[in-house]
N, CA, C and O atoms as CSV, one atom per row, in Angstrom:
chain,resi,resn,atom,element,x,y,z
A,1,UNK,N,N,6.085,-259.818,-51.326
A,1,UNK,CA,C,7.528,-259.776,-51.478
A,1,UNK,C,C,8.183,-260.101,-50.154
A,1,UNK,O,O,7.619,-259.892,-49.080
A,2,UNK,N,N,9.331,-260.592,-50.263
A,2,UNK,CA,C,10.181,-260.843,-48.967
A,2,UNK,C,C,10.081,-260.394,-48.143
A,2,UNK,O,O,9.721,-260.826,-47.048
A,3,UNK,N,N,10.634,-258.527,-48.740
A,3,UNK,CA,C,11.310,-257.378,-47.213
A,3,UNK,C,C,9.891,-257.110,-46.753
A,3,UNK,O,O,9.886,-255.976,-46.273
A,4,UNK,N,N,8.756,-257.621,-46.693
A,4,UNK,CA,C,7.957,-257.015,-45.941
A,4,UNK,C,C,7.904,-257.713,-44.305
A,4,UNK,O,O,6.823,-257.502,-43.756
A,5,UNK,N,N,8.422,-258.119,-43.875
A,5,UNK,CA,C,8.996,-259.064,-42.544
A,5,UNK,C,C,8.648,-257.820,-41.716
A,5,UNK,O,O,9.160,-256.741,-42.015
A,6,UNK,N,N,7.684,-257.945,-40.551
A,6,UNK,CA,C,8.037,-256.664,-39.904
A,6,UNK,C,C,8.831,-256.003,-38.810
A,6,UNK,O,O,8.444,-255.166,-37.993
A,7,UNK,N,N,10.036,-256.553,-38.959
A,7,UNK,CA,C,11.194,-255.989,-38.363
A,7,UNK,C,C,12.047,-255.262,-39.753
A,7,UNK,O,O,13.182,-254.869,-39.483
A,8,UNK,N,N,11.641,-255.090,-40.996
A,8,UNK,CA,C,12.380,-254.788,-42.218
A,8,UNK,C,C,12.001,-253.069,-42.448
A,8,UNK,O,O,10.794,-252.955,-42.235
A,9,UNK,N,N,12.391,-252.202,-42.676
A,9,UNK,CA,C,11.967,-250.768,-42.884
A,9,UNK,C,C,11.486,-250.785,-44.268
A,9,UNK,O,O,10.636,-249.976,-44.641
A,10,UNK,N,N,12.004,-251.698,-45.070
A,10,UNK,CA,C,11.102,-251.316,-46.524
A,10,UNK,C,C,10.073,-252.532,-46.510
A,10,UNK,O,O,10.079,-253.639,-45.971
A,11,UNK,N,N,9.190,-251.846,-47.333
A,11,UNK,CA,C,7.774,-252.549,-47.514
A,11,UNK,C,C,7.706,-252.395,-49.061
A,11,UNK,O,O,7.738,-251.280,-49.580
A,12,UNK,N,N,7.584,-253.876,-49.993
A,12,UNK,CA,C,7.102,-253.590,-51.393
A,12,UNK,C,C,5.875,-253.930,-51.932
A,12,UNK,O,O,5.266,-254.993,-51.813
A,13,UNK,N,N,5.533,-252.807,-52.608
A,13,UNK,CA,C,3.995,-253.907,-52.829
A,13,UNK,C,C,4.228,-253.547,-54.545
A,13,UNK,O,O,4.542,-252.472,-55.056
A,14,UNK,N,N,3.905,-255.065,-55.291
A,14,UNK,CA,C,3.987,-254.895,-56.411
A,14,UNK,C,C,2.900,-255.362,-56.746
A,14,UNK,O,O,2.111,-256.066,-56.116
A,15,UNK,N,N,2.851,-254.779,-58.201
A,15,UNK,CA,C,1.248,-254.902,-58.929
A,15,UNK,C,C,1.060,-253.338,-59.673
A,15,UNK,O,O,1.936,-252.490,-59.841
A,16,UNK,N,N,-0.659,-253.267,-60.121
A,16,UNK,CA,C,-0.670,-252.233,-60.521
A,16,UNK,C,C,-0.912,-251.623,-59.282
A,16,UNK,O,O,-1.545,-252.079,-58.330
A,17,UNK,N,N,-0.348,-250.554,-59.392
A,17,UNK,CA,C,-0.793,-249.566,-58.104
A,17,UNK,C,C,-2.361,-248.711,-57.847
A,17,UNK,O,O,-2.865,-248.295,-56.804
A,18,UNK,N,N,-2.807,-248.671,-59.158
A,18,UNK,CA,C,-4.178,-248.179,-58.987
A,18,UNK,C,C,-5.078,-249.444,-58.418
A,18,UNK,O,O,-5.382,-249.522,-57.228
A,19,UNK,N,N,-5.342,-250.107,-59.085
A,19,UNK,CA,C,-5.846,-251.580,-58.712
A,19,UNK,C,C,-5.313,-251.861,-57.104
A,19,UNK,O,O,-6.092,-252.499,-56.396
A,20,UNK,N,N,-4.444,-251.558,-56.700
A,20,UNK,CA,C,-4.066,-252.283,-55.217
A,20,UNK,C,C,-4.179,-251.117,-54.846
A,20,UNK,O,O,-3.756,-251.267,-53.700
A,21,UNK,N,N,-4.513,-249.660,-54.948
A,21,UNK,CA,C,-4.763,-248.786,-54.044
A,21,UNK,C,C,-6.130,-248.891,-53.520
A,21,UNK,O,O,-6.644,-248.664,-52.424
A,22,UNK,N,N,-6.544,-249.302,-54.639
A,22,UNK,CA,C,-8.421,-249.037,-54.497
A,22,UNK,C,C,-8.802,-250.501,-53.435
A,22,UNK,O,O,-9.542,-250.360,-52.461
A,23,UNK,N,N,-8.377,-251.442,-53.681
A,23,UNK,CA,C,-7.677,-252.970,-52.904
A,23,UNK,C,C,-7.976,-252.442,-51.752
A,23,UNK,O,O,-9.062,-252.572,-51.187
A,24,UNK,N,N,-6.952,-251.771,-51.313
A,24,UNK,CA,C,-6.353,-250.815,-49.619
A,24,UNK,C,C,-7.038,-250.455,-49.314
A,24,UNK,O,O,-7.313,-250.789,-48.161
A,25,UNK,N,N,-7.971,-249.457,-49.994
A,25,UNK,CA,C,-8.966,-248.439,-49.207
A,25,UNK,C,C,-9.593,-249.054,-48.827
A,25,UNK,O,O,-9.600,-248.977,-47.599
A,26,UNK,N,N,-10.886,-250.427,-49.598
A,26,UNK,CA,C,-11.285,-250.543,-49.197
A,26,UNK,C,C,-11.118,-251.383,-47.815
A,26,UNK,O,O,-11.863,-251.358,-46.835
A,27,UNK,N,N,-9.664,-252.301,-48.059
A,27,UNK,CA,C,-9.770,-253.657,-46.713
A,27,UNK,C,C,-9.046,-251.966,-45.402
A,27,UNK,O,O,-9.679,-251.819,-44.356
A,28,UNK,N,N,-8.535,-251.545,-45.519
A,28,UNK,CA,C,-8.520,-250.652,-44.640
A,28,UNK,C,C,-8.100,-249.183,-44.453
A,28,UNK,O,O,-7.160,-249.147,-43.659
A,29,UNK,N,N,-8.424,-248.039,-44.862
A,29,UNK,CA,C,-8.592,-246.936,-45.252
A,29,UNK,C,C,-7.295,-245.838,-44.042
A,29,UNK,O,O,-7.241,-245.653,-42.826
A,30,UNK,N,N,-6.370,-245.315,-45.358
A,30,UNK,CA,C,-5.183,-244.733,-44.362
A,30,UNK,C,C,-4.020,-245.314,-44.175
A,30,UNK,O,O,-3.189,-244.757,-43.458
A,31,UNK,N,N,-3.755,-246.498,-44.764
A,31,UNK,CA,C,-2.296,-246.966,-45.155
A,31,UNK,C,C,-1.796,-246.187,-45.295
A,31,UNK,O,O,-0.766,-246.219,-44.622
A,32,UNK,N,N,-1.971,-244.671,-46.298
A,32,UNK,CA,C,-0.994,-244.325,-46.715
A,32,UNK,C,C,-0.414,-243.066,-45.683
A,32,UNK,O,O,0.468,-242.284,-46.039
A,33,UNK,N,N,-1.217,-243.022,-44.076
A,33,UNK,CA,C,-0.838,-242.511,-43.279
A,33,UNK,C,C,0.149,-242.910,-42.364
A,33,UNK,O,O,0.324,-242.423,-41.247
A,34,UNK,N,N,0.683,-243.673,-42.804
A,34,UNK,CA,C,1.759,-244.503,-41.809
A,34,UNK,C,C,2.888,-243.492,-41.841
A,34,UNK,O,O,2.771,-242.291,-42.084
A,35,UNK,N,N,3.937,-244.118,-41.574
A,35,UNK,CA,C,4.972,-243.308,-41.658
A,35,UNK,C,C,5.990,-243.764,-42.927
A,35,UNK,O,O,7.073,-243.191,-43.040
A,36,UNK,N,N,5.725,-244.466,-43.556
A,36,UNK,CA,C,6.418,-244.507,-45.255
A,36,UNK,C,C,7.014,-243.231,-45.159
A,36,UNK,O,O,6.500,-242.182,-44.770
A,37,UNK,N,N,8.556,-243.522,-45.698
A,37,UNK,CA,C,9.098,-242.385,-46.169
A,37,UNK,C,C,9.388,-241.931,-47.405
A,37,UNK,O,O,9.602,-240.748,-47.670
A,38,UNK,N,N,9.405,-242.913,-48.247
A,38,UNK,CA,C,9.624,-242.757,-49.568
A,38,UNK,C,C,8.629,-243.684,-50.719
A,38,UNK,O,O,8.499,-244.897,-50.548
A,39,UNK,N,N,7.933,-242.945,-51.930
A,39,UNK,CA,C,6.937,-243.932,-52.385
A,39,UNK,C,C,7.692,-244.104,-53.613
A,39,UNK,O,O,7.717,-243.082,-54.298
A,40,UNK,N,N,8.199,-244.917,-54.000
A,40,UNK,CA,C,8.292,-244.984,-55.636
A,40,UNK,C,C,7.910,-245.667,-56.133
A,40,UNK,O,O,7.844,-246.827,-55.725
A,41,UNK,N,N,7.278,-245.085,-57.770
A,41,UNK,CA,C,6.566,-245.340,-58.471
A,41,UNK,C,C,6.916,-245.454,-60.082
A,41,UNK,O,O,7.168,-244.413,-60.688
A,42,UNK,N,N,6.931,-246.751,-60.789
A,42,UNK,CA,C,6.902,-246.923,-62.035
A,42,UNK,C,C,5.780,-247.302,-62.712
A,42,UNK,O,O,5.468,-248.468,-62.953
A,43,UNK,N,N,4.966,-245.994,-63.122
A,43,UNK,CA,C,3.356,-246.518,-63.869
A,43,UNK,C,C,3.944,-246.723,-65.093
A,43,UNK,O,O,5.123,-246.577,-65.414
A,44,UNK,N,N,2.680,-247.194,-65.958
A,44,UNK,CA,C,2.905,-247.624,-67.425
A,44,UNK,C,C,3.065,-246.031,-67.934
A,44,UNK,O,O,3.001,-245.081,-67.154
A,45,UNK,N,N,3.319,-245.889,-69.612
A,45,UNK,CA,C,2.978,-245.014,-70.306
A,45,UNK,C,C,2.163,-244.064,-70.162
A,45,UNK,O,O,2.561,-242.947,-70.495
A,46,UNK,N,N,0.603,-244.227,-69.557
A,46,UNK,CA,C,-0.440,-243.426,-69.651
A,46,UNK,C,C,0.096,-242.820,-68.374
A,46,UNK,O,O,0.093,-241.589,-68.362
A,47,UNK,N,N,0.636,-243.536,-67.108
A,47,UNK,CA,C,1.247,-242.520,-66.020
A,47,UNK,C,C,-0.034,-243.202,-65.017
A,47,UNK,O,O,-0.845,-244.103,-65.231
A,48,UNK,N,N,0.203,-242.357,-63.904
A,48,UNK,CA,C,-0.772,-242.768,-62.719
A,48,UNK,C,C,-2.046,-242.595,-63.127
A,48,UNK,O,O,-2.557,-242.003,-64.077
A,49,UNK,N,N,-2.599,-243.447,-61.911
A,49,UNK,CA,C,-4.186,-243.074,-61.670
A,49,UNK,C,C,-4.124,-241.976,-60.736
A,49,UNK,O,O,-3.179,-241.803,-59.966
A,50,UNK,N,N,-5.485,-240.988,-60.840
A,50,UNK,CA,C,-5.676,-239.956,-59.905
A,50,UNK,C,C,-5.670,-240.644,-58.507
A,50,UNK,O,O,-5.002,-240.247,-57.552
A,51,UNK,N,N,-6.377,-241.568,-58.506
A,51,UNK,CA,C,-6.133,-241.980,-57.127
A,51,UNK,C,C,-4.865,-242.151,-56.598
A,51,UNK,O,O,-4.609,-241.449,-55.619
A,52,UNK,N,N,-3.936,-242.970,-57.029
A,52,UNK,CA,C,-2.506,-242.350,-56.934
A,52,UNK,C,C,-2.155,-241.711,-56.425
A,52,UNK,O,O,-1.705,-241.803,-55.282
A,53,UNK,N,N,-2.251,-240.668,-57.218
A,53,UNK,CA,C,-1.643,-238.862,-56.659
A,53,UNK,C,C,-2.362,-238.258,-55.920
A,53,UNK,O,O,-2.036,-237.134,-55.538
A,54,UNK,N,N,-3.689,-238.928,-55.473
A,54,UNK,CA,C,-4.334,-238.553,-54.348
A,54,UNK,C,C,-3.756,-238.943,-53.514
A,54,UNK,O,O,-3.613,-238.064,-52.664
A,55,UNK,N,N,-3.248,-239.954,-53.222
A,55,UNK,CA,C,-2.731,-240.731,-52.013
A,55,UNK,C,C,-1.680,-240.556,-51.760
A,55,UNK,O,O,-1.366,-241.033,-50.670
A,56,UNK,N,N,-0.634,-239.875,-52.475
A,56,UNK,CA,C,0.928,-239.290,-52.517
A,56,UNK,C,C,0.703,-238.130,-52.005
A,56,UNK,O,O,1.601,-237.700,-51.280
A,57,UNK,N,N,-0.127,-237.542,-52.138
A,57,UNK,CA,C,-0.475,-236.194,-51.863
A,57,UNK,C,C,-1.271,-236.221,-50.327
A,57,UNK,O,O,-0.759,-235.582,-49.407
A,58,UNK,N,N,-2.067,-236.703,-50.183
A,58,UNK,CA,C,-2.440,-237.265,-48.728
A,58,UNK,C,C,-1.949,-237.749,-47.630
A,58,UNK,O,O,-2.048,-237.300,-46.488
A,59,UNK,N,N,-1.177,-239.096,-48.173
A,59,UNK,CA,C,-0.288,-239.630,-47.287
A,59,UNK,C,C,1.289,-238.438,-46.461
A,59,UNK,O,O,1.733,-237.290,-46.417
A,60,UNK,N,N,1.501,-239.816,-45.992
A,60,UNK,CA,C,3.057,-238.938,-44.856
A,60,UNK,C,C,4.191,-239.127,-45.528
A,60,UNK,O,O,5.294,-239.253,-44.995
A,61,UNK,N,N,3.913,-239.161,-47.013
A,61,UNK,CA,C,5.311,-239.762,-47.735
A,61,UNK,C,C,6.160,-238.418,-47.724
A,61,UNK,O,O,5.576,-237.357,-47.943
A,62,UNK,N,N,7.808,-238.443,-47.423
A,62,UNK,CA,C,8.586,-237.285,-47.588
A,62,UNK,C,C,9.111,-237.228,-48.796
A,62,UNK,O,O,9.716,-236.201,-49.104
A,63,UNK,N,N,9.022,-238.077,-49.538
A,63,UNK,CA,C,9.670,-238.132,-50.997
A,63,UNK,C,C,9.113,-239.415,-51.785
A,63,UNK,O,O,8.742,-240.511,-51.364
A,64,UNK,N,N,9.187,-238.886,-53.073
A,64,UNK,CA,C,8.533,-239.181,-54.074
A,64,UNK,C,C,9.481,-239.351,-55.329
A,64,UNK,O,O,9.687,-238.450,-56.143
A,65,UNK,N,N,10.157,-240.905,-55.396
A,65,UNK,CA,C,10.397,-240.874,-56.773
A,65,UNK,C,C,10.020,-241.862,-57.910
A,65,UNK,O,O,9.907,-243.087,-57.868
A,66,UNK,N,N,9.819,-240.792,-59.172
A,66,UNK,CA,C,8.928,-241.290,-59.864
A,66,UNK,C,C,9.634,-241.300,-61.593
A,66,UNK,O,O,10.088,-240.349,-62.230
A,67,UNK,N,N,9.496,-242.807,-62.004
A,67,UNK,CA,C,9.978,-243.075,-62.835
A,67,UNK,C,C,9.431,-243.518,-64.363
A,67,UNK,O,O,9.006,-244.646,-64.611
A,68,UNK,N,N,9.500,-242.669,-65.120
A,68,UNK,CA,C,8.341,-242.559,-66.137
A,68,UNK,C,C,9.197,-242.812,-67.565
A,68,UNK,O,O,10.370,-242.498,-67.768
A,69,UNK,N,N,8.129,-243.571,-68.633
A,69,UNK,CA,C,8.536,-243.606,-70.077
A,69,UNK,C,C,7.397,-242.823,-70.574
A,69,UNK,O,O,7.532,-242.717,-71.793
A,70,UNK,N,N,6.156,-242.128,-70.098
A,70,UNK,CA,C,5.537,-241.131,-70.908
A,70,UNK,C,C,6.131,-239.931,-70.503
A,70,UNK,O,O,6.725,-239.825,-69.430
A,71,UNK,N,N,6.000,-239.024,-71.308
A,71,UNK,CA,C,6.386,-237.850,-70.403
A,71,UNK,C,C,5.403,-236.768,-70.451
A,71,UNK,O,O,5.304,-235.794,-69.704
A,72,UNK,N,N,4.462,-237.218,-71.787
A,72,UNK,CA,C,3.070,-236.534,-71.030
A,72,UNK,C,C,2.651,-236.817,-70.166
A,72,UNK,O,O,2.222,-235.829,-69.570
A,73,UNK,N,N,2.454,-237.900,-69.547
A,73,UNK,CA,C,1.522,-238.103,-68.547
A,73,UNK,C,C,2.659,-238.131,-67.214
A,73,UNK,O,O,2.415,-238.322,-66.022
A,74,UNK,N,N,3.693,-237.924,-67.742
A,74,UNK,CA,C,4.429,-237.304,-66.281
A,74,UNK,C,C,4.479,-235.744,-65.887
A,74,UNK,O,O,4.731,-235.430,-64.724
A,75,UNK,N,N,4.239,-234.789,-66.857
A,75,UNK,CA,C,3.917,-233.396,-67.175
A,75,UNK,C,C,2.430,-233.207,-66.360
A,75,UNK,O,O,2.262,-232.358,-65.485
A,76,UNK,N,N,1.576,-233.990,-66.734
A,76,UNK,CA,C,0.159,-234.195,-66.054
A,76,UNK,C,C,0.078,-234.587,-64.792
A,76,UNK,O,O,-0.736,-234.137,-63.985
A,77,UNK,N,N,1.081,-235.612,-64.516
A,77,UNK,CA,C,0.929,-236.001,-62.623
A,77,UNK,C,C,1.909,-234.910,-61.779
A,77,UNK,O,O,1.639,-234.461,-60.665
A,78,UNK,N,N,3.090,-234.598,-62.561
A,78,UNK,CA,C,3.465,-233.324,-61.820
A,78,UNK,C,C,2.671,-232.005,-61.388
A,78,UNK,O,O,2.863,-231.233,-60.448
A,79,UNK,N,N,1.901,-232.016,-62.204
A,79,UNK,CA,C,0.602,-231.001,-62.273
A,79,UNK,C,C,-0.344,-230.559,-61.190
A,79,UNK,O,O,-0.906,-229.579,-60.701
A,80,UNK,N,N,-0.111,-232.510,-61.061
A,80,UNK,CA,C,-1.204,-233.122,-59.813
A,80,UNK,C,C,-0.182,-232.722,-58.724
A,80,UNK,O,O,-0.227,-231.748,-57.973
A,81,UNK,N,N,0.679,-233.623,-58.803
A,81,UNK,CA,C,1.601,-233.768,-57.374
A,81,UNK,C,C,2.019,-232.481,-56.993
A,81,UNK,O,O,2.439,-232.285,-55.852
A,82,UNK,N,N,1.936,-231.431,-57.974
A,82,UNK,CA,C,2.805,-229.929,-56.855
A,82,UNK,C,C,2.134,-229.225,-56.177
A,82,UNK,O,O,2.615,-228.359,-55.446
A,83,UNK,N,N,0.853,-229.470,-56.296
A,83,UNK,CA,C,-0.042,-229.015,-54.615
A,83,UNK,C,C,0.411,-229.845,-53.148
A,83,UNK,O,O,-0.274,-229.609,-52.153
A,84,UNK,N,N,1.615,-230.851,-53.027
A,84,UNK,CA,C,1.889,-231.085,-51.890
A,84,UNK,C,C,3.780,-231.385,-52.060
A,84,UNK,O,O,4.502,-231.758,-51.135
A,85,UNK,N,N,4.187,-231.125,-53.340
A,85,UNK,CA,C,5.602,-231.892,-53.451
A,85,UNK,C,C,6.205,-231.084,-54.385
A,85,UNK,O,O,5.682,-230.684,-55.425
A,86,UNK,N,N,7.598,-230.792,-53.894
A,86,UNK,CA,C,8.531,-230.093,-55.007
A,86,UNK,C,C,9.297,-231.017,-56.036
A,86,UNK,O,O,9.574,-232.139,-55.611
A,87,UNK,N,N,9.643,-230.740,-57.208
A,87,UNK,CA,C,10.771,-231.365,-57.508
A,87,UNK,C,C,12.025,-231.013,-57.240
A,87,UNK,O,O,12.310,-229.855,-57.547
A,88,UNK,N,N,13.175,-231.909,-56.576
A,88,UNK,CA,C,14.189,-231.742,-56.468
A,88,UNK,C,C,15.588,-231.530,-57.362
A,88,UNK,O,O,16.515,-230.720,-57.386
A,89,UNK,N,N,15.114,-232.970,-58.221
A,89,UNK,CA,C,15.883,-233.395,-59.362
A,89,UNK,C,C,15.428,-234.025,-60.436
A,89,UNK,O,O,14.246,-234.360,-60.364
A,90,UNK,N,N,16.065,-234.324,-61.526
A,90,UNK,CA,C,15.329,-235.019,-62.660
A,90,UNK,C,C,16.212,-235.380,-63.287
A,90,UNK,O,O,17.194,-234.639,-63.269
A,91,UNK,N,N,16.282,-236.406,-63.961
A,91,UNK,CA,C,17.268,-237.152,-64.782
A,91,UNK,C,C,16.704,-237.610,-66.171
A,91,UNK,O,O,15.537,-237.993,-66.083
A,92,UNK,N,N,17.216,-237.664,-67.377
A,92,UNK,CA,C,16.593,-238.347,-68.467
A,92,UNK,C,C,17.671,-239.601,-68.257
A,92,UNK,O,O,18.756,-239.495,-67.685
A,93,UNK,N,N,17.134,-240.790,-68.842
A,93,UNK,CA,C,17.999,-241.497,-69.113
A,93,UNK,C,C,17.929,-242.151,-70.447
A,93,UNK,O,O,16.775,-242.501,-70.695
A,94,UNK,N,N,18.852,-242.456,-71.468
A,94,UNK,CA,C,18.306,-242.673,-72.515
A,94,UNK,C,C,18.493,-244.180,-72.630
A,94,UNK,O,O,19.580,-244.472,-73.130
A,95,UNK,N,N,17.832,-245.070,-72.347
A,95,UNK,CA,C,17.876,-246.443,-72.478
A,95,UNK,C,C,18.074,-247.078,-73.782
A,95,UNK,O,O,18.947,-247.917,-74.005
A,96,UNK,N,N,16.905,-246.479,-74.952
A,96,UNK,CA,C,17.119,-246.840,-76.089
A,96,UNK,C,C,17.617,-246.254,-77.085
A,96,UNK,O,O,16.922,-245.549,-77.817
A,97,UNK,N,N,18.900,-246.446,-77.278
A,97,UNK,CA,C,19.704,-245.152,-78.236
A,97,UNK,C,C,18.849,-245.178,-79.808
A,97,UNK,O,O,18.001,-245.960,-80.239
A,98,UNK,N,N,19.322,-244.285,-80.252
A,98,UNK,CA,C,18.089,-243.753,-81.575
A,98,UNK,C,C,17.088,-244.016,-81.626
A,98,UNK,O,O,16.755,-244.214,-82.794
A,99,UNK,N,N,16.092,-244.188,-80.736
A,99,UNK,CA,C,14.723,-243.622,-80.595
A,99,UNK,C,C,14.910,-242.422,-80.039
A,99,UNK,O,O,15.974,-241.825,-79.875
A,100,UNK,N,N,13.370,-241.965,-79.639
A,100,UNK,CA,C,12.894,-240.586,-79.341
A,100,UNK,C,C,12.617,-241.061,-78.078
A,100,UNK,O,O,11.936,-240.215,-77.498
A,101,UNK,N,N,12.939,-242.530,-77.011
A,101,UNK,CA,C,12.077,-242.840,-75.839
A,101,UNK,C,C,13.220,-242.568,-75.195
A,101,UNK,O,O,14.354,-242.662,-75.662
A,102,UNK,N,N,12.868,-242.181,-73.968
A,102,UNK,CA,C,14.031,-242.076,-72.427
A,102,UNK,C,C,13.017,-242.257,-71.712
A,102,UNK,O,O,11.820,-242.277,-71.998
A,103,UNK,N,N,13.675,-242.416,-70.561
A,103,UNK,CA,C,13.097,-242.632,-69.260
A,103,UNK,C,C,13.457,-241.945,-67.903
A,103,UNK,O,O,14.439,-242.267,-67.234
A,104,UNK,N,N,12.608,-241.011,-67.580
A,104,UNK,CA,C,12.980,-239.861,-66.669
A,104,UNK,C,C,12.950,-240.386,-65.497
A,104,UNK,O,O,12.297,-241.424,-65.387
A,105,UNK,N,N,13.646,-239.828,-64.274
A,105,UNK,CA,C,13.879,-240.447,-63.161
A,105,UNK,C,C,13.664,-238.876,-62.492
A,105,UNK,O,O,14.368,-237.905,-62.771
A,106,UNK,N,N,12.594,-238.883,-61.611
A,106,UNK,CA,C,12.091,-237.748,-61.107
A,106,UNK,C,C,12.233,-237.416,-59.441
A,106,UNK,O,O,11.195,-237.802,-58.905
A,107,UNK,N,N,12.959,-236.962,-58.668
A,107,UNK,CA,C,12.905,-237.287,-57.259
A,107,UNK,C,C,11.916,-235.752,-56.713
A,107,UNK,O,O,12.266,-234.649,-57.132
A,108,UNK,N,N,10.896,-235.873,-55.915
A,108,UNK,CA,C,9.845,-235.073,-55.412
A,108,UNK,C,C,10.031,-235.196,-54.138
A,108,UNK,O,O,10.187,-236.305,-53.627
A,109,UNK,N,N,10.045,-233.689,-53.207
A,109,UNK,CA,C,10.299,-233.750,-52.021
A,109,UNK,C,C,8.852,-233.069,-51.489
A,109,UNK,O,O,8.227,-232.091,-51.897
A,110,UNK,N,N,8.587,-234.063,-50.348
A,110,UNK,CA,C,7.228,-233.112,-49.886
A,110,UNK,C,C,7.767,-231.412,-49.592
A,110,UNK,O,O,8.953,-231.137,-49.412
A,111,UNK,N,N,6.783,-230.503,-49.589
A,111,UNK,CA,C,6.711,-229.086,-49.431
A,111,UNK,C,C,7.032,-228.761,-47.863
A,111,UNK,O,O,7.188,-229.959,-47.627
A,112,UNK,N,N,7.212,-228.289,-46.874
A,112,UNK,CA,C,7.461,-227.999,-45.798
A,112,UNK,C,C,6.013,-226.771,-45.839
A,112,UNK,O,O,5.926,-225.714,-46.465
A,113,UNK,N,N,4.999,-227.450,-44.890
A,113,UNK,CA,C,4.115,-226.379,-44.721
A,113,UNK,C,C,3.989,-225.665,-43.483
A,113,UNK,O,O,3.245,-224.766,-43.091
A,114,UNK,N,N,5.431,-226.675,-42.712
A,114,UNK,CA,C,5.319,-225.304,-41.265
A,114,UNK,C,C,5.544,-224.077,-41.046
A,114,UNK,O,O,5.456,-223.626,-39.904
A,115,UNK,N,N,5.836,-223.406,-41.975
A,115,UNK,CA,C,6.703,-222.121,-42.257
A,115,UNK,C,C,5.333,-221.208,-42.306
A,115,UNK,O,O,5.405,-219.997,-42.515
């Protein structure tokens, strides 16, 4: 993508994110230790890969927002993600009127563990 110029503060990487995480580790292990401040994430239906939320959870990210059309499998990665991240806020949005589908808009703040 464009903004990745490196004088630009945002960096995008598109694709699937499981597939290009596993990509990362191997060409070089700890990307996700940089100083990224914010990761957001739109997985499919089934929701993240564990690796994923390993790496959200690992990394130096301060916030986390995450934008989902399952909401089981957003119930399941929250599950994952609150051993390092609170939720702040949450939004439904209903995109498709008379269905049963929305699309939640989730903002996750890392935990403060200096305390």
């Amino acid at each position: 993508a464009s903004n990745n110029e490196k004088t630009s503060p945002v960096h995008v990487f598109q694709g699937d994110a499981s597939e290009w995480a596993k990509k990362s580790l191997k060409k070089k292990p700890g990307w996700y230790d940089k100083d990224y401040s914010i990761l957001l994430v739109d997985p499919p239906r089934m929701g993240l890969d564990d690796i994923v939320c390993q790496m959200a959870i690992q990394g130096n990210f301060q916030h986390l927002i995450y934008i989902s059309c399952g909401r089981h499998a957003l119930k399941r990665d929250l599950e994952q993600l609150k051993v390092a991240f609170d939720v702040v806020d949450c939004r439904l949005l209903d995109l498709f009127p008379r269905t049963d589908a929305v699309e939640s808009l989730v903002h996750l703040k890392r935990r403060d563990t200096t305390s």
